[in-house]
N, C-alpha and C positions, 0 to 999 in steps of 0.2 A: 527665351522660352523653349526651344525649341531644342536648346544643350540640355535641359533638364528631360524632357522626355527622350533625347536619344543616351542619355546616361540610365536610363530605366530598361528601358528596351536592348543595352549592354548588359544589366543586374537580370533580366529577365534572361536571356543568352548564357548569364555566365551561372544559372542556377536549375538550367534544362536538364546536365547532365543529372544532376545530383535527383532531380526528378524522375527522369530515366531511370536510373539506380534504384528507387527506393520501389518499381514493381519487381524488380529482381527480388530484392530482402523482403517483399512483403508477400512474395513467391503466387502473384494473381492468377496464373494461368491454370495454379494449383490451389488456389481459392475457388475461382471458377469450375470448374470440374468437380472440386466437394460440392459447390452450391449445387448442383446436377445431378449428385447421386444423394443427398439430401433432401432433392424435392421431390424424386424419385420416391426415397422410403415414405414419405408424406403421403403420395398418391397411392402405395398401397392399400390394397384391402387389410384391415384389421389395424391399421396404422395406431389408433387411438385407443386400443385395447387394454394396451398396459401403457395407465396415463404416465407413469413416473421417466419410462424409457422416450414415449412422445413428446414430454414436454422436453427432457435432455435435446432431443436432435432439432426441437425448435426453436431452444436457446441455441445450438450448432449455429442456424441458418442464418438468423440475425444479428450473427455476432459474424458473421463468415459475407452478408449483404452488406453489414456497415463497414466493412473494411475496404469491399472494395468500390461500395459509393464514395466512400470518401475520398479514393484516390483519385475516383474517376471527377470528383468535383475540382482536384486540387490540378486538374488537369486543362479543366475546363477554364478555369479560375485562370489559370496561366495564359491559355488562351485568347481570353478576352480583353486582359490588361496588354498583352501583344497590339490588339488591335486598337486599343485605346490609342499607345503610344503610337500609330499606324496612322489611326484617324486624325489626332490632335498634329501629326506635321504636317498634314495633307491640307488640311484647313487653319492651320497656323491659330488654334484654339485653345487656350489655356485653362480655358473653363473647367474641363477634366482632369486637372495635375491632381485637385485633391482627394479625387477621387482613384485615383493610378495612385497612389502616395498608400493611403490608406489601404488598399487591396494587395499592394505589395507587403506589405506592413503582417499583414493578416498570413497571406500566403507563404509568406518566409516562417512563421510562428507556426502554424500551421504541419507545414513539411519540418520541425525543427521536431515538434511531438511526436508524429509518423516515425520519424527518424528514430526517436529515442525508444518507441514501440518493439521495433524491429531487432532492437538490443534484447526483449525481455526474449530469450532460445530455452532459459532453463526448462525442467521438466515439470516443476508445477506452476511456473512465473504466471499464467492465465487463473491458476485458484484463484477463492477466495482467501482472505488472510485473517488467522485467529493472531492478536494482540491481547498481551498480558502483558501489568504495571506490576511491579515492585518497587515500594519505597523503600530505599536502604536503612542504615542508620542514624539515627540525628531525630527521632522524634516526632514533634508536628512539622520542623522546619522541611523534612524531607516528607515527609506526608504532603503537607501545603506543594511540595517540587512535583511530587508526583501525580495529585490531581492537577495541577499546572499542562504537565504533557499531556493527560488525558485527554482536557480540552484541546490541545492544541492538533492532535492527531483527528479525532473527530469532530475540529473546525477541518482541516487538510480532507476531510472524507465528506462533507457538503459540499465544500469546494467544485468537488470533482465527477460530482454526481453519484455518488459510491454511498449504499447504507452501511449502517451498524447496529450491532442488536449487542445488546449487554448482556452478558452472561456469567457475570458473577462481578462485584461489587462493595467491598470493604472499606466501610467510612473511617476515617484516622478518630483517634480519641478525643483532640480536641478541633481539632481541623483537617481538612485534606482527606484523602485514603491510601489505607495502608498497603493495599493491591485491589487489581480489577483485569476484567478479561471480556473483553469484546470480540465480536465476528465480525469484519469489513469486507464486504460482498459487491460483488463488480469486479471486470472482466481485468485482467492484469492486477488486483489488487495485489497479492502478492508477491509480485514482480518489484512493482514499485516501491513495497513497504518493505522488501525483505533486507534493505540496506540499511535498517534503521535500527535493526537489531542490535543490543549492547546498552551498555553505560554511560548516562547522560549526565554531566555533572553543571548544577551552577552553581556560581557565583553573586552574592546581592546583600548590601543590608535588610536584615532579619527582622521584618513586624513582626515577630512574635519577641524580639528583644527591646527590654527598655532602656537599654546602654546603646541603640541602633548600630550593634560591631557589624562586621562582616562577618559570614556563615556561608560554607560551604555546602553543598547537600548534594545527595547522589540518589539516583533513580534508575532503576534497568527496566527494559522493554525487551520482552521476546516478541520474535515474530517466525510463526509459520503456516506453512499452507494447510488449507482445509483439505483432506485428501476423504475422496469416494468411497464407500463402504467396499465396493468392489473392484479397487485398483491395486490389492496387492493379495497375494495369496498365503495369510495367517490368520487369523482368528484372539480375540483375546478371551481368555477363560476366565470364568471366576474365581476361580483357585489362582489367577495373578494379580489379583487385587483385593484391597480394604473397603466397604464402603461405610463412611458413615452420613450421618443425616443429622443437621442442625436446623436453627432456625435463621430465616432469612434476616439479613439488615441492609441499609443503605435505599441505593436508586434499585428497589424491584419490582414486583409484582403487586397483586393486591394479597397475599398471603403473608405480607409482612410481619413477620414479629409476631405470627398466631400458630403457624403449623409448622412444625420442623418437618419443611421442604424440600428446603433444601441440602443436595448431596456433596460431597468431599468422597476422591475415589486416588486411593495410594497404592500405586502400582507397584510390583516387587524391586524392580529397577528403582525405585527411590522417586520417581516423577510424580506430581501431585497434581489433580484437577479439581474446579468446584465448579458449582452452578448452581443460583438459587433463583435465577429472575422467570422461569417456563412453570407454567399453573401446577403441577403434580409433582410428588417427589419422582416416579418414573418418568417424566418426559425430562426431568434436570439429569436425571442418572442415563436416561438414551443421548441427551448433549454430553453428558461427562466422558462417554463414553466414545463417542463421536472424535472430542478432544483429545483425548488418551491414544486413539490411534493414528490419529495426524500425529502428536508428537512421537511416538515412540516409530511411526516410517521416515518423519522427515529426519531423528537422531539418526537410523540403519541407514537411510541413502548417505548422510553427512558424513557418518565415520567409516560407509564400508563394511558396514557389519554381515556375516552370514546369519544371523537370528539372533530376531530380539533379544532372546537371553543375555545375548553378550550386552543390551545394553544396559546403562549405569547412569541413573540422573544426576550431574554434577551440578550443584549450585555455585555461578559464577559468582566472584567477588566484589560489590558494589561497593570499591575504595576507589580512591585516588591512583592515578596510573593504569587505570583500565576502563578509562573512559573511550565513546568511539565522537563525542561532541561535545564542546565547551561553550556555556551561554553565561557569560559576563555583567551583570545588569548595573556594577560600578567595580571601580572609578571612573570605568570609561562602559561604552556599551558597545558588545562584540559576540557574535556567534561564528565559530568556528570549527571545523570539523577537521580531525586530528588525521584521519586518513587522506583526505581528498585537499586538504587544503583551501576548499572553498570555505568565504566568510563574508559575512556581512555585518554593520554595523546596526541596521535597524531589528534591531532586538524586538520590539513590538509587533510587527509584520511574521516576525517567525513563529513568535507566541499565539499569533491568532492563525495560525494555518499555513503561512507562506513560506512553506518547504519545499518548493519545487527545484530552485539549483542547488539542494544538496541533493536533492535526490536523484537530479539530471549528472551530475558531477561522479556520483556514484556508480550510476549506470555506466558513464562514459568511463572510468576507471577501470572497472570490471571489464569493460571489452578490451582497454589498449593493455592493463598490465602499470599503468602508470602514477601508483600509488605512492604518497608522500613516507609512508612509514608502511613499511611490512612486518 
């Protein structure tokens, strides 16, 4: 009994430091100090004047509280299970192993997320994330692939507590959709999702074939951050866009298929946006527009650009050989990611949401440099 709890109470020791470590990378002392001058603007006079500014710096605070209750719980946590193992040799009690078992269990999982947190440094990794589908070509069979990922990404976004709001919505002809574009909202969202970006290719016998062959099918996912009306210093004019206005179809609004509500806005650069699921054609054309400037800062931070002008929307090519993940559903059953190397055989766990070690694997790449294929 008593080799078991001093083998915990070694696991506890030999995971202190890496505890220690993670308020350095989670830089508390400089959490702290924000929370102070955050409560600070809160107590001013006129605080709640301009609601749109007070509600920013109250999302600040709770998002700045919960980082650092949770370390200080994960601290606490550490603590306790210390003392378990402390009490149970003292009274030669076993009664608590399952409960020291379970709490280490928790704790290690726990500090492993933290951990992986601490990765997202980029400079919009805490947006939100706009996601856009493309089905490639091949028909319904890649229509059917594409609303496949759909769900699969906003199973991954309940999961994790994260909403989505639908912002545009293209049903396939006879099945699936031909494209769609959501907003996934929650703190790191695009941190986590920004590695998913690319070309998704499966593999499966095709129900929509009565020979049951094997069929290929390809589908892309953009992913980038929702960026602030006021975090970059340009403007987009009218004169750099098209807009037109159709009528809504698919998962929208109640103005379906009655009011051409919905907008489509074509930027000079070649970049395309739509929205049809927000009650008026103007509040689709203030998202479009919203969208339009997240894409065209996160393009100028990506290549470097000195102004938009220079940028140039390139449509990637959803073929074979530019895939960034491979999903197998026979002969055998395999999901594989072409960068990272990470894979797993249960194909069904991925399809309903269970993306976390590609996603974890990704993050860790990105920090060390230690990618399968560059």
């Amino acid at each position: 009994m008593n080799i078991e709890f001093d083998s915990y109470r070694q696991k506890l020791n030999d995971i202190r430091p890496a505890l220690i470590a993670l308020s350095d990378s989670l830089n508390l002392n400089g959490l702290k100090n924000e929370l102070e001058r955050l409560h600070a603007m809160q107590e001013a006079p006129g605080f709640w004047d301009d609601p749109e500014k007070s509600q920013k710096i109250v999302m600040k605070t709770k998002q700045a509280e919960g980082k650092i209750e949770r370390y200080e719980k994960m601290v606490s946590s550490w603590e306790d299970l210390m003392t378990i193992c402390e009490m149970a040799a003292e009274e030669d009690d076993d009664s608590m192993l399952p409960e020291l078992k379970e709490g280490f269990a928790t704790l290690s999982t726990e500090m492993e997320s933290c951990r992986l947190e601490t990765l997202l440094t980029g400079k919009y990794d805490k947006n939100n994330a706009l996601m856009s589908f493309q089905a490639g070509a091949g028909g319904t069979e890649a229509q059917d692939w594409c609303q496949m990922l759909y769900r699969m990404y906003t199973r991954w976004a309940e999961r994790h507590g994260f909403t989505y709001k639908i912002l545009d919505y293209q049903e396939g002809d006879e099945a699936g959709i031909k494209s769609a574009s959501i907003m996934i909202e929650g703190d790191n969202a695009y941190g986590f999702l920004k590695g998913e970006n690319g070309v998704h290719r499966l593999v499966r016998v095709s129900p929509f074939d009565a020979n049951a062959r094997r069929q290929t099918s390809f589908s892309a996912i953009e992913v980038i951050p929702e960026i602030e009306d006021d975090s970059e210093d340009f403007e987009i004019r009218p004169e750099d866009y098209e807009m037109q206005v159709f009528r809504s179809s698919g998962a929208g609004g109640q103005h379906i298929n009655k009011t051409s509500s919905a907008v489509r806005l074509i930027h000079k650069s070649g970049i395309v946006v739509s929205c049809q699921t927000e009650r008026s054609q103007f509040q689709n054309k203030e998202t479009c527009l919203r969208m339009l400037r997240s894409k065209l800062v996160e393009i100028r931070e990506r290549e470097h650009l000195a102004n938009i002008a220079d940028i140039k929307g390139v449509q990637q090519k959803i073929e074979w050989g530019s895939q960034i993940r491979n999903y197998v559903f026979m002969p055998y059953t395999l999901v594989k990611d072409t960068r990272t190397g990470c894979e797993t055989s249960n194909v069904n766990a991925v399809m309903d949401g269970a993306l976390d070690p590609f996603i974890e694997s990704y993050l860790n790449c990105l920090a060390t440099g230690n990618w399968v294929t560059k």
